[in-house]
N, CA, C and O atoms as a Maestro MAE file, in Angstrom:
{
 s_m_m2io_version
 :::
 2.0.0
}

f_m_ct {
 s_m_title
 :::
 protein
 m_atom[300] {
  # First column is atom index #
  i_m_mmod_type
  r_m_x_coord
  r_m_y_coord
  r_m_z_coord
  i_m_residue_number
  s_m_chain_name
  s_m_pdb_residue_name
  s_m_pdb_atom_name
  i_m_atomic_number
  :::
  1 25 99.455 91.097 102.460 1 A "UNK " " N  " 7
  2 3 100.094 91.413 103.707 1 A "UNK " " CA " 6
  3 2 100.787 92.749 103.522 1 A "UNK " " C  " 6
  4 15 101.563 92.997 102.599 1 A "UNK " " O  " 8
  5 25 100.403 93.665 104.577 2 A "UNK " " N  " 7
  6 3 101.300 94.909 104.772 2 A "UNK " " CA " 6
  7 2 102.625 95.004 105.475 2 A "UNK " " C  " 6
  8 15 102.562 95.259 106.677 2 A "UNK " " O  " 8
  9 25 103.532 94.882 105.066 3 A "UNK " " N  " 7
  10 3 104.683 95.203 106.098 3 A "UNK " " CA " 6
  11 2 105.856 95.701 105.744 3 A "UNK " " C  " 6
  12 15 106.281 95.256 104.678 3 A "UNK " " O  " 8
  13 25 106.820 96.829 106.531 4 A "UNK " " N  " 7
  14 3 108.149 97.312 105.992 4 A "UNK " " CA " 6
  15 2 109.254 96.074 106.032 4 A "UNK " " C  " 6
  16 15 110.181 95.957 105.230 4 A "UNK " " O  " 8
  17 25 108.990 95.252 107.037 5 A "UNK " " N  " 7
  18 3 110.198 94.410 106.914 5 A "UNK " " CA " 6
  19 2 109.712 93.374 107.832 5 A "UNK " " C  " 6
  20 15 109.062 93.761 108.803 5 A "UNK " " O  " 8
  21 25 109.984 91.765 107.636 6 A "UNK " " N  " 7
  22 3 111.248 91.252 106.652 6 A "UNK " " CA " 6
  23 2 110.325 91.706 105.511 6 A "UNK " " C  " 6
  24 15 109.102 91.743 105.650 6 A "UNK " " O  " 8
  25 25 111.108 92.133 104.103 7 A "UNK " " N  " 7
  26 3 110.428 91.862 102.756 7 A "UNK " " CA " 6
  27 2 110.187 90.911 102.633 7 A "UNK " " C  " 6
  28 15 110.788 90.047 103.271 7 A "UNK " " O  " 8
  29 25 108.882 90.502 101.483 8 A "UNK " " N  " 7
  30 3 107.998 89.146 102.286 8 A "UNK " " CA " 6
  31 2 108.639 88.353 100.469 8 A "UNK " " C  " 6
  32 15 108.490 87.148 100.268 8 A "UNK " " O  " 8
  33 25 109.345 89.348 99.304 9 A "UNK " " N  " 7
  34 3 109.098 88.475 97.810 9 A "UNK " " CA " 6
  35 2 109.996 87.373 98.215 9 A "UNK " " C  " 6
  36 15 109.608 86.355 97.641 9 A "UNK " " O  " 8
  37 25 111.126 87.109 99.026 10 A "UNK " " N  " 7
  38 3 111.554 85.557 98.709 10 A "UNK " " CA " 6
  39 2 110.680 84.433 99.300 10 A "UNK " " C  " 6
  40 15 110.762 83.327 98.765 10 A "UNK " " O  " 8
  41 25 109.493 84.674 100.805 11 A "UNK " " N  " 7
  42 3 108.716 83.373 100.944 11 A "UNK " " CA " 6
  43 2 106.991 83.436 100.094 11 A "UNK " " C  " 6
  44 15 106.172 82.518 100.053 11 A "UNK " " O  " 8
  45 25 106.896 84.442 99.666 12 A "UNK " " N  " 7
  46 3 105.386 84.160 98.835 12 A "UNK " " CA " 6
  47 2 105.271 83.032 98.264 12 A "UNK " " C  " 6
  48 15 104.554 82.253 98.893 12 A "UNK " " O  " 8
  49 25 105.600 82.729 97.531 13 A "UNK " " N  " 7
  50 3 105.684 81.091 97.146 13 A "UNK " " CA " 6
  51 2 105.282 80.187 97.844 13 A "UNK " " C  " 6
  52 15 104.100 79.846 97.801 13 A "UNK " " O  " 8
  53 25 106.238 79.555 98.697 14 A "UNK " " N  " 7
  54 3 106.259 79.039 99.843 14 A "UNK " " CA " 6
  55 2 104.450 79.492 101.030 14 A "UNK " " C  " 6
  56 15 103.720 78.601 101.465 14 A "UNK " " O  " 8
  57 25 104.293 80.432 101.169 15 A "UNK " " N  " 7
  58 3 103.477 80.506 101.703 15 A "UNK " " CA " 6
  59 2 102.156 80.456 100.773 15 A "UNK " " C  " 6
  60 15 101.323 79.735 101.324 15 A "UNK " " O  " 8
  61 25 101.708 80.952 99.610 16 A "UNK " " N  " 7
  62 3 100.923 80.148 98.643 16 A "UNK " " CA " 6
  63 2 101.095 78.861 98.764 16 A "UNK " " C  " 6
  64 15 100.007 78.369 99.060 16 A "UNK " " O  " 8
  65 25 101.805 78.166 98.696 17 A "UNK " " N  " 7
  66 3 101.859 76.507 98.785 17 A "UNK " " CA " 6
  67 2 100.936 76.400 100.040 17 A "UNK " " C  " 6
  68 15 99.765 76.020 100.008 17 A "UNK " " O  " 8
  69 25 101.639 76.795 101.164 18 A "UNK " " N  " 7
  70 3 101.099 76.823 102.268 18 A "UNK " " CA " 6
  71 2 99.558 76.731 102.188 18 A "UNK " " C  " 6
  72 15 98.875 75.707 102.182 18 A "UNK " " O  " 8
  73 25 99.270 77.661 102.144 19 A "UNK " " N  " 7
  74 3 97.809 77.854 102.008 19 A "UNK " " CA " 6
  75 2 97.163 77.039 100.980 19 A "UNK " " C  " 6
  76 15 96.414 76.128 101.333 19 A "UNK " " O  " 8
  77 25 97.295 77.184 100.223 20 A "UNK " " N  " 7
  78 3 97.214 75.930 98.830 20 A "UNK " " CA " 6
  79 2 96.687 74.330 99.509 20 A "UNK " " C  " 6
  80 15 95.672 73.645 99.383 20 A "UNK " " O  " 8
  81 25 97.868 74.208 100.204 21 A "UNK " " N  " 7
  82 3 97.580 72.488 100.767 21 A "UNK " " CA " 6
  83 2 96.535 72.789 101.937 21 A "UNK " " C  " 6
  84 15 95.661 71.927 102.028 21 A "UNK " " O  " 8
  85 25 96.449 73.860 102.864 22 A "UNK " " N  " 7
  86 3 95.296 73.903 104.255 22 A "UNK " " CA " 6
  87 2 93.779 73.632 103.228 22 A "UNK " " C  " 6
  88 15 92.894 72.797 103.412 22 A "UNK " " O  " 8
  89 25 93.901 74.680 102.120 23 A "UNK " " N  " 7
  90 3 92.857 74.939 101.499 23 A "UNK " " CA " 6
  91 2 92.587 73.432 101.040 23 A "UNK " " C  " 6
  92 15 91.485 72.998 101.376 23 A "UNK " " O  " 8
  93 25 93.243 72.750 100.475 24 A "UNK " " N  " 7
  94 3 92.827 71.568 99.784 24 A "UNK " " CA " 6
  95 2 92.857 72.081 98.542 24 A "UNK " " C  " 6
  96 15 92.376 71.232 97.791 24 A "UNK " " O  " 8
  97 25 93.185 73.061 97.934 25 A "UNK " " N  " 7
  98 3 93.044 73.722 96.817 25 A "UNK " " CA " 6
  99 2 94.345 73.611 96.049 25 A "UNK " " C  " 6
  100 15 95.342 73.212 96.651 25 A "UNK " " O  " 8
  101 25 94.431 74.022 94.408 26 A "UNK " " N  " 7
  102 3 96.014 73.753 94.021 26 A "UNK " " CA " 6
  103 2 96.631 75.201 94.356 26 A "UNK " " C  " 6
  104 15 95.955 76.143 94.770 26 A "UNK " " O  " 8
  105 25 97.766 75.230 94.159 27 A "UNK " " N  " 7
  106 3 98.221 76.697 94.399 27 A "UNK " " CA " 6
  107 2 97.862 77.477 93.353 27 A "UNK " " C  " 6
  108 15 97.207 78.406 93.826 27 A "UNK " " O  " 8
  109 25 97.988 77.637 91.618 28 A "UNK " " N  " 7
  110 3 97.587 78.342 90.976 28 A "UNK " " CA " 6
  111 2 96.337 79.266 91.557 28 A "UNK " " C  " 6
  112 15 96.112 80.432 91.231 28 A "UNK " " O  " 8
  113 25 95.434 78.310 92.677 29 A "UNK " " N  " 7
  114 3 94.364 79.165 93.389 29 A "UNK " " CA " 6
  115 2 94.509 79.831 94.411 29 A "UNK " " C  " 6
  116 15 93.547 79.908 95.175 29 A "UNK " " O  " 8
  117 25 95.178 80.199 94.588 30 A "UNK " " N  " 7
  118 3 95.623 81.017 95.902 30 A "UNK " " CA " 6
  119 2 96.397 82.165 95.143 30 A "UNK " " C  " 6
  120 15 96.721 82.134 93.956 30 A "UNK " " O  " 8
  121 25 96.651 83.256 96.107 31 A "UNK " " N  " 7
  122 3 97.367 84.276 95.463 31 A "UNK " " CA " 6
  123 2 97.777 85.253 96.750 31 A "UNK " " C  " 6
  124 15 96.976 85.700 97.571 31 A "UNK " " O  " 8
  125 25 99.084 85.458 96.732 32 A "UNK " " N  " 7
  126 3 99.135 86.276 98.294 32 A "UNK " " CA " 6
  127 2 100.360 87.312 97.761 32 A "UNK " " C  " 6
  128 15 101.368 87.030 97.112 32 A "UNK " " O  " 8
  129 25 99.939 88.501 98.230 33 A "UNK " " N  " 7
  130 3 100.646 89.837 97.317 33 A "UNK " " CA " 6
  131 2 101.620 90.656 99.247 33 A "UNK " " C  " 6
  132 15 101.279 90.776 100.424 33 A "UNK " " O  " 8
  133 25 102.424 90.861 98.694 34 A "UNK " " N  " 7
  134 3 103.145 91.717 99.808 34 A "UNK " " CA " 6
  135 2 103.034 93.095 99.316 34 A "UNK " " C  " 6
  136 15 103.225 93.171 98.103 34 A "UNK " " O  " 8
  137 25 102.821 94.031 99.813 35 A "UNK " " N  " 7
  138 3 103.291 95.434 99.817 35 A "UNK " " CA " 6
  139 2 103.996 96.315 101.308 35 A "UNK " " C  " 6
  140 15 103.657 96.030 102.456 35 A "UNK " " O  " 8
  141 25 104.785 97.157 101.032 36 A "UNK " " N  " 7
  142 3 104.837 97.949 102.123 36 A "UNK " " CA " 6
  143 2 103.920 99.414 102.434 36 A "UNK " " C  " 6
  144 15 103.480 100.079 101.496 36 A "UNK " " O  " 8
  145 25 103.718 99.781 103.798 37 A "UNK " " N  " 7
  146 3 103.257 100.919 103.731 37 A "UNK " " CA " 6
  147 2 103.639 102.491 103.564 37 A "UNK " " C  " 6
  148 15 103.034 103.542 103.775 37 A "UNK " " O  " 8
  149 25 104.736 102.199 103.157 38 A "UNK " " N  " 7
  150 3 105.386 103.315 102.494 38 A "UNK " " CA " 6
  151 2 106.105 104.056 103.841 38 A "UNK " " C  " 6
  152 15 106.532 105.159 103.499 38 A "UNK " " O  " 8
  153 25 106.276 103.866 104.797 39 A "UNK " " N  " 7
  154 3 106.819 104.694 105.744 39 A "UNK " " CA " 6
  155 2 105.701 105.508 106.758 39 A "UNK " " C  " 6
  156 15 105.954 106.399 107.569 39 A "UNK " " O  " 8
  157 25 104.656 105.022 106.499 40 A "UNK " " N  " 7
  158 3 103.328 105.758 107.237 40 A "UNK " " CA " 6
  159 2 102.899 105.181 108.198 40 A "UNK " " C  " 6
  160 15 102.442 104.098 107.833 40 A "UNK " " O  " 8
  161 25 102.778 105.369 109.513 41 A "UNK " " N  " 7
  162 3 101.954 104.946 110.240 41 A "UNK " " CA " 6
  163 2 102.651 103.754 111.159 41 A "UNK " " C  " 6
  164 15 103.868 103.598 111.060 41 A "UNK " " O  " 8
  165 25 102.029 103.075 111.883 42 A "UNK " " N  " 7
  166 3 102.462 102.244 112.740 42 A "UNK " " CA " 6
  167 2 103.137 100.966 111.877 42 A "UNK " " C  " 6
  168 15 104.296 100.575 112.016 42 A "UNK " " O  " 8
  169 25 102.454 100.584 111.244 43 A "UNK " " N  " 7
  170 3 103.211 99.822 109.831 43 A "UNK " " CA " 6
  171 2 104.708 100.454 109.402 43 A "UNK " " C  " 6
  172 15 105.767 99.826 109.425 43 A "UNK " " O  " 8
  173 25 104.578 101.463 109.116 44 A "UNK " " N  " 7
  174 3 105.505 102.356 108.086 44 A "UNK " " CA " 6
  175 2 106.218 102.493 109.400 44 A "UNK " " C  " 6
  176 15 107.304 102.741 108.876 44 A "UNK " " O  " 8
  177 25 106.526 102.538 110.876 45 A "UNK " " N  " 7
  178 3 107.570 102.617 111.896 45 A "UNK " " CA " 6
  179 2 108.247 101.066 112.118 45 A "UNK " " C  " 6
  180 15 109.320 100.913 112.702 45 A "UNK " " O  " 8
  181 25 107.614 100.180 111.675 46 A "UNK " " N  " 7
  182 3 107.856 98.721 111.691 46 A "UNK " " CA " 6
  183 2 107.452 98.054 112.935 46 A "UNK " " C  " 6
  184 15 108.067 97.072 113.351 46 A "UNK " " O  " 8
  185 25 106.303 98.623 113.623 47 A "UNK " " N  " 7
  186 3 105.875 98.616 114.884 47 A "UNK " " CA " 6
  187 2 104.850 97.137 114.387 47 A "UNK " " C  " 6
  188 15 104.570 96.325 115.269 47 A "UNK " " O  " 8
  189 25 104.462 96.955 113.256 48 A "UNK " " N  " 7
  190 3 102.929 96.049 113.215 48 A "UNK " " CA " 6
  191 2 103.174 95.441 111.566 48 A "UNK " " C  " 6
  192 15 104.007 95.860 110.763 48 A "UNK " " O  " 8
  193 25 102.513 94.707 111.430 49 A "UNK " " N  " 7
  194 3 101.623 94.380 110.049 49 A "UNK " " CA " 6
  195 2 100.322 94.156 109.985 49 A "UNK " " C  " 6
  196 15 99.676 94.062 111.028 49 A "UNK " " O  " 8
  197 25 99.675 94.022 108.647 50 A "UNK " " N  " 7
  198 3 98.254 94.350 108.683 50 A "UNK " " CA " 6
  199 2 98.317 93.278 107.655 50 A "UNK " " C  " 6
  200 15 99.343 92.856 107.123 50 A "UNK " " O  " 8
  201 25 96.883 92.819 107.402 51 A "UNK " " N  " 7
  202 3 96.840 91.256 106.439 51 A "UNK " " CA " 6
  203 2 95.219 91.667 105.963 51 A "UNK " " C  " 6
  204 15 94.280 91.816 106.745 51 A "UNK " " O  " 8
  205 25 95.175 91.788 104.665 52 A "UNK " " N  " 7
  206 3 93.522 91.823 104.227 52 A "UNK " " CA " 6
  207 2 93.235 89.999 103.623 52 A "UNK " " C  " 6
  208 15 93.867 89.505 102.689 52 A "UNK " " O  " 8
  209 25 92.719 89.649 104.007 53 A "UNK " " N  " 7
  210 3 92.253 87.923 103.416 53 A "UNK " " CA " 6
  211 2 90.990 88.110 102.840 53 A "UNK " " C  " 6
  212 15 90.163 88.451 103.686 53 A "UNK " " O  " 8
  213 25 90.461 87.991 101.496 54 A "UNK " " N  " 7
  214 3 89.497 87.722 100.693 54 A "UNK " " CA " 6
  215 2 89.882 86.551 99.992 54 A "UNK " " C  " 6
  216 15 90.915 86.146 99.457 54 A "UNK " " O  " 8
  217 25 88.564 86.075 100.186 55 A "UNK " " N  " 7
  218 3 88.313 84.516 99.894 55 A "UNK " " CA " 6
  219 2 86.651 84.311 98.838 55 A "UNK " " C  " 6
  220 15 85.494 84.522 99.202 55 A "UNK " " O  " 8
  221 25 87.015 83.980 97.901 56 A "UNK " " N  " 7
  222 3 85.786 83.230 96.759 56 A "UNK " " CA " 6
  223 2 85.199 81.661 96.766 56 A "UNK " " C  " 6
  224 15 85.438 80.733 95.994 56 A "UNK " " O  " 8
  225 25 84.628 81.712 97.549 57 A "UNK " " N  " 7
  226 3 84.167 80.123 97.525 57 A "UNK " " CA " 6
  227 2 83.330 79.672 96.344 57 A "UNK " " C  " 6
  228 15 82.588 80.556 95.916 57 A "UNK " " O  " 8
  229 25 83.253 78.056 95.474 58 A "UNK " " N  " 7
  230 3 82.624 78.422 94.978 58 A "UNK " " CA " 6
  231 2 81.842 76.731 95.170 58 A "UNK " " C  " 6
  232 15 82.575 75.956 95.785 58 A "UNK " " O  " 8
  233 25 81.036 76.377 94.901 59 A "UNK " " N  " 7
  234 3 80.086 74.895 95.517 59 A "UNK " " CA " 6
  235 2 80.125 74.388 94.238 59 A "UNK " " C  " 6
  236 15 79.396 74.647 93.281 59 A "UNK " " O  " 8
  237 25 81.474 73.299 94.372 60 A "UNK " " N  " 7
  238 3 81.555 72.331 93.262 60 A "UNK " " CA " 6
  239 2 79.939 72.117 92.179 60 A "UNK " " C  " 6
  240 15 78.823 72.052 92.694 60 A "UNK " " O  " 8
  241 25 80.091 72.068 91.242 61 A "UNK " " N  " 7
  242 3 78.507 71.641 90.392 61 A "UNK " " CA " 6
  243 2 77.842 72.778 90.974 61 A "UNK " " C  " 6
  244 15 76.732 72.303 91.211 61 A "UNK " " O  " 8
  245 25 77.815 73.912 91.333 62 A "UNK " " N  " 7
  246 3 76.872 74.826 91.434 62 A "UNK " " CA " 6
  247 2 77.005 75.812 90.330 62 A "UNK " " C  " 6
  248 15 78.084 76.349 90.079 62 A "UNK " " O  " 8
  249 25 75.228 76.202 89.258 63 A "UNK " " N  " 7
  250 3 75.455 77.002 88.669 63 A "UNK " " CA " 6
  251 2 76.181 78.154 88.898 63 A "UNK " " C  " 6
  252 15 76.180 78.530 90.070 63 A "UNK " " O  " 8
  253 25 77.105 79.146 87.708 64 A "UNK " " N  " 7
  254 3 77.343 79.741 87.968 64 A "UNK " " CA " 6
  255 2 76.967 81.204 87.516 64 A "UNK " " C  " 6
  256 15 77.320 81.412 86.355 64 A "UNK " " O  " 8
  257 25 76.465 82.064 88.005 65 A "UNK " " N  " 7
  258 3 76.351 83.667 88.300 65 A "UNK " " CA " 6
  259 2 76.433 84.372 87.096 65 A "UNK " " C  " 6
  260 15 77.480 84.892 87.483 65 A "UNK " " O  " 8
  261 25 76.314 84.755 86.230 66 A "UNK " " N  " 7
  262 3 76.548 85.871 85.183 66 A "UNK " " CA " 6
  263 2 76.672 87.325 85.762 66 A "UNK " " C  " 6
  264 15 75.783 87.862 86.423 66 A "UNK " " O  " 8
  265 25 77.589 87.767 85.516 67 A "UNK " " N  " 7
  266 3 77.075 89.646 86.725 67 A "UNK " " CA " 6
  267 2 77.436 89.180 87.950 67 A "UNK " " C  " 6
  268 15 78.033 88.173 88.332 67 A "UNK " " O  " 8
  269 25 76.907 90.206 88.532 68 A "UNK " " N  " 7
  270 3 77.480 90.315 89.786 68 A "UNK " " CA " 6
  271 2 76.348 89.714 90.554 68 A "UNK " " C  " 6
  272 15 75.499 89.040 89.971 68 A "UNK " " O  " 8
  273 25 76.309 89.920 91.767 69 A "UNK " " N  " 7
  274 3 75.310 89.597 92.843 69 A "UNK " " CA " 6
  275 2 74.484 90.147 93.436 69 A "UNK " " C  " 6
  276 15 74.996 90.839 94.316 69 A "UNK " " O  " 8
  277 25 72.830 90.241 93.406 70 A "UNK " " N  " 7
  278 3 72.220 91.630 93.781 70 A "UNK " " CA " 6
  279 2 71.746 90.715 95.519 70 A "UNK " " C  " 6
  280 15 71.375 89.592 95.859 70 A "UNK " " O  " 8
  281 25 71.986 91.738 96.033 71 A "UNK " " N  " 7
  282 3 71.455 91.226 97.706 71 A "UNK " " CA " 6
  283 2 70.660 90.220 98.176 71 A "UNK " " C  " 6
  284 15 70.906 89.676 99.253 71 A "UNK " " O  " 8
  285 25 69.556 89.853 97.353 72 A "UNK " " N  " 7
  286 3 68.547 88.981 97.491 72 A "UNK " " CA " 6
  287 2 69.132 88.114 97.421 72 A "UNK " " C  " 6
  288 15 69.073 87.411 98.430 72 A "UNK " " O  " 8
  289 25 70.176 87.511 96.097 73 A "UNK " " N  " 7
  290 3 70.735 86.424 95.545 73 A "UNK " " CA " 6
  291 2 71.788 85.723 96.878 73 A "UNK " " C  " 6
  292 15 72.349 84.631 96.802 73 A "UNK " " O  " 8
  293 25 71.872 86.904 98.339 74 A "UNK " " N  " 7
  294 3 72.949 86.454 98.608 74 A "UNK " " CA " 6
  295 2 71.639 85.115 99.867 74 A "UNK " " C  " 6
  296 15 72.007 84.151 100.538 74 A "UNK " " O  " 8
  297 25 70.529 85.552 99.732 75 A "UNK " " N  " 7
  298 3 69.883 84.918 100.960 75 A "UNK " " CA " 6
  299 2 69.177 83.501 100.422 75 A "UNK " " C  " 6
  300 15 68.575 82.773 101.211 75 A "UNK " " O  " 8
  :::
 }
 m_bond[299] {
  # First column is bond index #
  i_m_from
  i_m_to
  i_m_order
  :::
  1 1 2 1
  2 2 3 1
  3 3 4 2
  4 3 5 1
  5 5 6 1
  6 6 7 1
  7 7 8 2
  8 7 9 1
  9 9 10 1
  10 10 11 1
  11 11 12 2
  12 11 13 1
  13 13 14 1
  14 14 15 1
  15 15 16 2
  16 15 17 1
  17 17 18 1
  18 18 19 1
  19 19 20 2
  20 19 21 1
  21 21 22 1
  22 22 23 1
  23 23 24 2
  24 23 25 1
  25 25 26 1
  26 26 27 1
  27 27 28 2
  28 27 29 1
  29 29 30 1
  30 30 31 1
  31 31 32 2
  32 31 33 1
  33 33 34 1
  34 34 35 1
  35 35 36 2
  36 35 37 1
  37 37 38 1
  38 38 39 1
  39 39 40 2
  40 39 41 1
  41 41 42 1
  42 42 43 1
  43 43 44 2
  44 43 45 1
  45 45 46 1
  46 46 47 1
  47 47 48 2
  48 47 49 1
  49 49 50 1
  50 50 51 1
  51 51 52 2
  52 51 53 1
  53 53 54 1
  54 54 55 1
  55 55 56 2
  56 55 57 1
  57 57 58 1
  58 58 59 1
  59 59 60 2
  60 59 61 1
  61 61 62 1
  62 62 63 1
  63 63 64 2
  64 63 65 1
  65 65 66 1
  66 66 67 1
  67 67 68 2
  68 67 69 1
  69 69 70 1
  70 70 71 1
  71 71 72 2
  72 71 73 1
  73 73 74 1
  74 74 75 1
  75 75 76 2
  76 75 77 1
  77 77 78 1
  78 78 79 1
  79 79 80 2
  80 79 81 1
  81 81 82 1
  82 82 83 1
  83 83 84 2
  84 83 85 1
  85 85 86 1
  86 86 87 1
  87 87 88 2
  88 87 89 1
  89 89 90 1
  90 90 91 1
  91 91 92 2
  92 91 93 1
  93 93 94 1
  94 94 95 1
  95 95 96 2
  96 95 97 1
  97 97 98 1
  98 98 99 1
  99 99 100 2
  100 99 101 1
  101 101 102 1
  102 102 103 1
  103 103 104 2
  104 103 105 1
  105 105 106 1
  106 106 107 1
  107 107 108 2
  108 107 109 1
  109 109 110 1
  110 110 111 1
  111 111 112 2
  112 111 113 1
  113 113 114 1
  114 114 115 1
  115 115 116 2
  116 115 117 1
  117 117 118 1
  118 118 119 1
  119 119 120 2
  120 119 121 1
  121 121 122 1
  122 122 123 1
  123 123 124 2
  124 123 125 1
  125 125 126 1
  126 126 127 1
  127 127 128 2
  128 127 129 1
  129 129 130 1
  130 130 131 1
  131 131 132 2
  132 131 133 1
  133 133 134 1
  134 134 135 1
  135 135 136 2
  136 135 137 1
  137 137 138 1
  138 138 139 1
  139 139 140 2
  140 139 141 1
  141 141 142 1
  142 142 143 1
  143 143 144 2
  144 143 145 1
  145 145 146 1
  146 146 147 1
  147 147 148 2
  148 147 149 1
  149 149 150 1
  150 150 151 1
  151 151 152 2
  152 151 153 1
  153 153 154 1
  154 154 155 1
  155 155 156 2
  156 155 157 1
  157 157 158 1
  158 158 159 1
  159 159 160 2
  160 159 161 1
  161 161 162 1
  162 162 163 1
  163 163 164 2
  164 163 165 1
  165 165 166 1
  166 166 167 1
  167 167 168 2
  168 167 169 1
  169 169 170 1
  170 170 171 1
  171 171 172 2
  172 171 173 1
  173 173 174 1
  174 174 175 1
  175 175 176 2
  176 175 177 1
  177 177 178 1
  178 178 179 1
  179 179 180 2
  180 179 181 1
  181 181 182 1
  182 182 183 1
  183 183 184 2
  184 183 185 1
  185 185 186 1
  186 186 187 1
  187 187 188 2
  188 187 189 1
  189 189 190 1
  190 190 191 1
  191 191 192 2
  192 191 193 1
  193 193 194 1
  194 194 195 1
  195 195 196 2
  196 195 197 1
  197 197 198 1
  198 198 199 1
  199 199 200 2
  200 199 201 1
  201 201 202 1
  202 202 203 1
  203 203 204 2
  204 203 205 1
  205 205 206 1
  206 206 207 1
  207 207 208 2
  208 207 209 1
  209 209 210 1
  210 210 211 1
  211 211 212 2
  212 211 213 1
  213 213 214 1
  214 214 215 1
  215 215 216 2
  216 215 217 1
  217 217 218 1
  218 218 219 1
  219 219 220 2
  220 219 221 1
  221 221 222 1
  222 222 223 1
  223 223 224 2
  224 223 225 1
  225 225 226 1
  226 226 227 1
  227 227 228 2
  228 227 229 1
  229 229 230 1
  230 230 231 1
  231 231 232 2
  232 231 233 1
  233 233 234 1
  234 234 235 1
  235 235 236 2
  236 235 237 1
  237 237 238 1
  238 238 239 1
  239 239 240 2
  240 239 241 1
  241 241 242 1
  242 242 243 1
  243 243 244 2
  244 243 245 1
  245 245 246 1
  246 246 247 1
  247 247 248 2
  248 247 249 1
  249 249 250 1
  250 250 251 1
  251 251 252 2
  252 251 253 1
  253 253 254 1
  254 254 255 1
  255 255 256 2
  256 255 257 1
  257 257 258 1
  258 258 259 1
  259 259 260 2
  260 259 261 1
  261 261 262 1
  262 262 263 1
  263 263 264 2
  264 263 265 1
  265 265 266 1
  266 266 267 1
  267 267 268 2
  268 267 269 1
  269 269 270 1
  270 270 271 1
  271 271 272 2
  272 271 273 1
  273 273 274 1
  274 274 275 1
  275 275 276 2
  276 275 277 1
  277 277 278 1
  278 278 279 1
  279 279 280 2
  280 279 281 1
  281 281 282 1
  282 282 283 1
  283 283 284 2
  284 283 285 1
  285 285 286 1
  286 286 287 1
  287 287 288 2
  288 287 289 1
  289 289 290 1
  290 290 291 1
  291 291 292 2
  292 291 293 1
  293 293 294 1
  294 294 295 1
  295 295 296 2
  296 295 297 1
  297 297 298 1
  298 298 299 1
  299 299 300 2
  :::
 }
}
């Protein structure tokens, strides 16, 4: 999550949990990072926040991958 304010380090926790239990997942698996945008931009005026979410699924008992993933592998 991007934002100048509220500073987000006293609920990260709390919101990992959060997500943790929607996911069905434990929290050690989740991971949610705050930064600010330094004073730039519509962010940086305290007008907005911005949120990037990447997510790794992975299919219980499914082999797993060595390397990375070449395009074909994704179809």
């Amino acid at each position: 999550m991007i934002a100048e304010r509220p500073k987000l380090a006293p609920y990260v926790e709390r919101m990992q949990e959060k997500l943790a239990n929607a996911l069905i997942a434990p929290a050690s698996a989740v991971s949610v990072k705050a930064k600010t945008n330094e004073g730039m931009g519509f962010i940086g005026r305290g007008e907005g926040v911005a949120v990037i979410a990447v997510a790794t699924l992975n299919q219980p008992d499914a082999p797993r991958l060595s390397g990375g993933l070449a395009g074909a592998d994704l179809l």
